[in-house]
N, C-alpha and C positions, 0 to 999 in steps of 0.2 A: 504494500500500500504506500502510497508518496506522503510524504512527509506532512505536504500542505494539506491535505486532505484527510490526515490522520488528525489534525489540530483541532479543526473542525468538529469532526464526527464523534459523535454522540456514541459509535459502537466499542465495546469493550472486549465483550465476548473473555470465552475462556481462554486458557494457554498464556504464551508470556511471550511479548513483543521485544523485538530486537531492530534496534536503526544499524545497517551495514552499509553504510558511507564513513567514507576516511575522514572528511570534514564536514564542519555544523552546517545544517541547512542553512540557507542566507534567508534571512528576516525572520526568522520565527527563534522566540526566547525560549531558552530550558525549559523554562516556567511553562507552553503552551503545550510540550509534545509531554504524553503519558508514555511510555517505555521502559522495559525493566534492566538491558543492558545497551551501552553503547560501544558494539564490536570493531573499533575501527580498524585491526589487524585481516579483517576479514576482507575487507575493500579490497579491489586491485589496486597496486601498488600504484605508488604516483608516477610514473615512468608510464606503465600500460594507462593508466587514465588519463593523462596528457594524450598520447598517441589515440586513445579514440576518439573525443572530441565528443562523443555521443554521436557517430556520424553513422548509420544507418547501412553504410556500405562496407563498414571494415565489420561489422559484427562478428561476423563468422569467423573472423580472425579473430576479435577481440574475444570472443565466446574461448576459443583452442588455447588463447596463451593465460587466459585469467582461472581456465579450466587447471591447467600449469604449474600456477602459482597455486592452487589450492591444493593441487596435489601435492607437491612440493615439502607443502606444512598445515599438514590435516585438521591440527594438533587448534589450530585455529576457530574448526568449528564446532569443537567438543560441547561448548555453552547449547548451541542450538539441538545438535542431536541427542543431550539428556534432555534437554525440555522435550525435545519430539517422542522421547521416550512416555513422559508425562500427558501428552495430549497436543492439541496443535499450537501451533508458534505463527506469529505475523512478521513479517520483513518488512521495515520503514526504510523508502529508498527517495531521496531526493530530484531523480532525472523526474526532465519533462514527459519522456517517451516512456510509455508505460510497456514498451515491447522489445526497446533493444535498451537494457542496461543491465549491472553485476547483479541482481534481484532477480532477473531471470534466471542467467546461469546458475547463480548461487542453488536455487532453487531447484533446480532441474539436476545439479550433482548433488544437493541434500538426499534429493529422492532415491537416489543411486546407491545409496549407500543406508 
């Protein structure tokens, strides 16, 4: 779910939300997002998130090397797969593009595993 839209929203729901962006949303205060951890190790690193730019064309690459990096250092996403042991977990991600950023893939190799 994006960030801006989590500030918002009235929904809670069960499980335990996690923001995995490297850096704070721009305009929204601490105070406005409800979430239980902030994983910023999780993010793709600033090197591959420079290089995507969020640009819609490099996804597929961007998807392969962030895939990479997470393999790399699993060890990362241990916070989300004990809560997914518990029940479901929400992803707070700040891009605009609700289909090509780290919240997809993140997502789709949580499920992997």
């Amino acid at each position: 779910m994006r960030t801006y839209d989590a500030r918002h929203s009235q929904e809670s729901g069960p499980g335990r939300t996690f923001l995995v962006d490297r850096l704070w949303p721009r305009g929204i205060a601490k105070t406005e997002l409800a979430f239980d951890s902030w994983l910023k190790d999780i993010a793709p690193s600033t090197q591959l998130r420079t290089w995507f730019g969020h640009d819609p064309a490099k996804f597929d690459q961007f998807r392969a090397r962030y895939r990479a990096e997470l393999d790399a250092d699993p060890a990362v996403a241990a916070p989300i797969l004990n809560a997914l042991a518990d029940g479901p977990v929400r992803l707070l991600f700040s891009a605009k593009d609700t289909a090509h950023n780290q919240a997809v893939v993140l997502k789709e190799w949580l499920l992997e595993r």
